[in-house]
N, C-alpha and C positions, 0 to 999 in steps of 0.2 A: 315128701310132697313138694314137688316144684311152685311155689305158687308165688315167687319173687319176678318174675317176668307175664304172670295172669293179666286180662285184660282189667280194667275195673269193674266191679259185678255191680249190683244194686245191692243196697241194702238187705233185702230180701233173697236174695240171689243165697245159693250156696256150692262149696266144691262137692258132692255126692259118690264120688268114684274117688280110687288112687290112678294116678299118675300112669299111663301104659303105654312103653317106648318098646317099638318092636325095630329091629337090627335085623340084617343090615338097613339103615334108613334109606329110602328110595327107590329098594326092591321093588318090581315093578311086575306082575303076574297078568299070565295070557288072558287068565277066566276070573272072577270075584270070586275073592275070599269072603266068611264069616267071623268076622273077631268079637268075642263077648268076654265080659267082665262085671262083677258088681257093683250094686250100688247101693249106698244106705237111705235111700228114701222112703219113709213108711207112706202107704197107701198110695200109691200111682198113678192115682183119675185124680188127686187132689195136685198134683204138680204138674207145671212145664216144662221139660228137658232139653237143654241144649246140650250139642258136643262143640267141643273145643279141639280143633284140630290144627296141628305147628308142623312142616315137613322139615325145617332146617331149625338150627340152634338159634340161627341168628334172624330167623323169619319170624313173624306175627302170629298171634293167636288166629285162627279161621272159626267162627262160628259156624255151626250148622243145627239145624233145629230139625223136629221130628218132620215136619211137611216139605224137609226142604226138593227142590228140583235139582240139587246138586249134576254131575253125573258122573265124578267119581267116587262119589261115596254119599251111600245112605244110612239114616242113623235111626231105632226102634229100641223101643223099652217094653220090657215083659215080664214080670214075678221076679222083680230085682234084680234083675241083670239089663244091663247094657248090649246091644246086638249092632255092630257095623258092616255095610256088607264094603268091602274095600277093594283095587286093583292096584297097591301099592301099600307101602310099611310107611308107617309115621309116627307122631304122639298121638294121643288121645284123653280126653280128660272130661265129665262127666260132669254139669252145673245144674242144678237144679232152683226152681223158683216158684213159691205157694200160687196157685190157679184160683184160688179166690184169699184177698186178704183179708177175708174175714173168717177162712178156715185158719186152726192153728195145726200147723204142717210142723210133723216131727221129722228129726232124722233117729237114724239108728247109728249111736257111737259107741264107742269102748271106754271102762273105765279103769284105769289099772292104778296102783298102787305099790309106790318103791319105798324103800328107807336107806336111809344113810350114816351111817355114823358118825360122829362128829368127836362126842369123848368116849368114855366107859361110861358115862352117869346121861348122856346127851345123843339124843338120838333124832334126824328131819323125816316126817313121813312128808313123801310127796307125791300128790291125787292128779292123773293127769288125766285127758278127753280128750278122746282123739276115733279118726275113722279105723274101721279097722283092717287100711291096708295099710295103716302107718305102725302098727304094733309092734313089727319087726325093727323098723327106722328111730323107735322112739327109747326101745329097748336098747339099743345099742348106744344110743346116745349116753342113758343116765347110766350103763354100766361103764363108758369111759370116763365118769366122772364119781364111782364109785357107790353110784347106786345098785338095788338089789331090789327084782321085782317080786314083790310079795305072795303072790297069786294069782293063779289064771284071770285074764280078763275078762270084766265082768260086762255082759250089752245091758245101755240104758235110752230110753227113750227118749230127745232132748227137742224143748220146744226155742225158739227164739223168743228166747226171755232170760231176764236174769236168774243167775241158780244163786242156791245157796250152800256152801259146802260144811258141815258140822262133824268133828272128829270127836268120839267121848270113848276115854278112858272106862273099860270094862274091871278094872283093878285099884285100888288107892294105891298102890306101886309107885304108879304112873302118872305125873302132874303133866298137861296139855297148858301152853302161854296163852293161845288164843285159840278158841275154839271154835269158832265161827267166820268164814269167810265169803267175798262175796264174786262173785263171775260174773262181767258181765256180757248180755246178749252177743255182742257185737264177737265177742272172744269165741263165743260156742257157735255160734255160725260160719266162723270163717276160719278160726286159727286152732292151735291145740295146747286148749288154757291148761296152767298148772296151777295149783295153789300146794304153799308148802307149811308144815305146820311142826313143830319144835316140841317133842316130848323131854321131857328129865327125871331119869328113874330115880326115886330115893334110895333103892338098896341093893348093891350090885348081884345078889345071892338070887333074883327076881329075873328068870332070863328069859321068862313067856311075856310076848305084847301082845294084847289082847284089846282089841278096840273096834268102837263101828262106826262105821263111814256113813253120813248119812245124807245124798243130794236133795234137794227140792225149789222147784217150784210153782210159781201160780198157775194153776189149771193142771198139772202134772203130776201123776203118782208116782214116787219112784221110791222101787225099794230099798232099805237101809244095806250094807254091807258089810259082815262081820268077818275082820281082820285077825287071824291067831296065825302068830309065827315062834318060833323056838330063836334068841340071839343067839349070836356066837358067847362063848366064856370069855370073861373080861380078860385073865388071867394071860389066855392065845392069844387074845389081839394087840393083850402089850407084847406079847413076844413077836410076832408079828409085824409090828410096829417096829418093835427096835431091830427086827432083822433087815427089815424095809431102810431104816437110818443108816446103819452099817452099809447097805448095800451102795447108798447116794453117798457116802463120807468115806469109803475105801482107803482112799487116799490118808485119809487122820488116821487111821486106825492101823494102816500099815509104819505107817513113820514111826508112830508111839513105840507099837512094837520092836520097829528095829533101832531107835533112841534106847530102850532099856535093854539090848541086847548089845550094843556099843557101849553102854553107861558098866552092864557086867562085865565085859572083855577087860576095860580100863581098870576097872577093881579087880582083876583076876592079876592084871600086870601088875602092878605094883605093889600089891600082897606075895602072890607066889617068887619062891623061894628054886623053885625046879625049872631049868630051863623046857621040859615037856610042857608043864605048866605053862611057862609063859606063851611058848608057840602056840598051845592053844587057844592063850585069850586073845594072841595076834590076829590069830585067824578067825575068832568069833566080832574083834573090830571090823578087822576087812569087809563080814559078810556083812556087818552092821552100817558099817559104812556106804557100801557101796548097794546094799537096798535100799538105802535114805537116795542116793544117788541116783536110782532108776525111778522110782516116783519121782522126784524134782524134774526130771527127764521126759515120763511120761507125760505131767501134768502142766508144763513149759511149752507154751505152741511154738512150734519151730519156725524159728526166720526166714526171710527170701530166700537168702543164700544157701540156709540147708535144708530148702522143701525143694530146689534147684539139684542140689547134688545128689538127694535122695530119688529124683523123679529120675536123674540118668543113673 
């Protein structure tokens, strides 16, 4: 979701759509097109809609409202979707804002649920809220940082208020730091709040997490969410792990290697008695040697002069 270059909303104000960039930008059509997309606004007659429209990167947001006289582009909302009728490709983006503020105007968002591992005994569950054109963008996020989403995501109904988010251990396994966190309004209207919550198993033999999620607040029913997953075995993820080290540290673990394969050739010389002998622990120094040689090599950034000789 682009919302770093957004005009300023109102307080009240929210983003209601994902972000829709159609290519080539500026494409330009003889007759009007139809372009629709969704939107997570619950009940329809309770909102006002505005479209956000940007032609270039480096252009302005263009407001356009349901009445507008525009007249290259008009914009209609109907059973949650968005309808543009257009003579040209742009951005488009989808704002929404309560028609009486004394209704309580929900949106329809996504609730998903990643963990992460941290040790074999420590585990972060993290609750995140978001639209659900971001599910794809947000999932990718936490698995570049080694999260793992738990389960299909779950729609919850969210008012502009603060929530409350409560995570409880289904097992005494499983001890939760803090169980109780708070969101506020401001984060659920406009952004895609996370909160993150720190379990620690007592006994690694315990490899089901089993817990429920439970948002709420004032004026809002929302259901609990029951979380069961299978870990990984401790046992792999040290293995795992250490093959993960090996892989970053190559470098140590070749050298070691051929240090005690130069450290055997040397002892082979001046023990043996047999000149076969000796030429072979010649020849197991040289190799020893001179693999200690090519890492030093490898992992030496090379000078002016021979990044020069090398390039011709």
């Amino acid at each position: 979701m682009e919302e770093i270059d957004f005009p300023v909303l109102h307080p009240l104000e929210s983003v209601v759509s994902p972000v829709v960039k159609c290519r080539p930008g500026g494409t330009v059509f003889h007759k009007p097109c139809t372009l629709s997309f969704p939107h997570n606004a619950v009940n329809e007659k309770f909102w006002k809609f505005t479209l956000l429209v940007k032609n270039r990167i480096e252009d302005k947001w263009r407001q356009i409202s349901l009445k507008s006289d525009e007249k290259d582009i008009t914009f209609t909302v109907c059973k949650g979707r968005c309808y543009v009728t257009l003579n040209h490709f742009c951005q488009y983006v989808a704002v929404g804002h309560p028609a009486d503020v004394n209704y309580m105007a929900k949106r329809k968002m996504k609730l998903l649920v990643f963990r992460k591992r941290i040790t074999n005994f420590k585990y972060e569950l993290q609750i995140r809220l978001c639209n659900p054109g971001d599910i794809r963008k947000i999932t990718e996020e936490h698995e570049q940082h080694e999260g793992k989403l738990l389960q299909t995501p779950v729609d919850i109904l969210c008012l502009n208020k603060n929530m409350i988010i409560t995570v409880e251990s289904n097992s005494d396994e499983w001890r939760i730091m803090e169980q109780e966190k708070k969101i506020n309004a401001e984060y659920i209207w406009h952004a895609t709040p996370q909160k993150s919550f720190q379990l620690t198993r007592r006994n690694l033999s315990e490899n089901l997490l089993n817990v429920t999620v439970s948002p709420s607040q004032a004026g809002n029913e929302i259901d609990p969410v029951n979380v069961n997953c299978e870990l990984e075995n401790p046992i792999l993820c040290q293995m795992r792990s250490f093959w993960k080290l090996l892989q970053e540290h190559w470098w140590i673990v070749t050298v070691f290697l051929f240090g005690l394969l130069a450290i055997a050739a040397v002892l082979i010389i001046c023990f043996a008695k047999e000149p076969l002998i000796i030429g072979l622990g010649l020849s197991v120094l040289t190799a020893g040697v001179s693999g200690i040689w090519y890492v030093h090599r490898k992992m030496t950034p090379p000078s002016a002069g021979r990044q020069q000789i090398e390039a011709v």
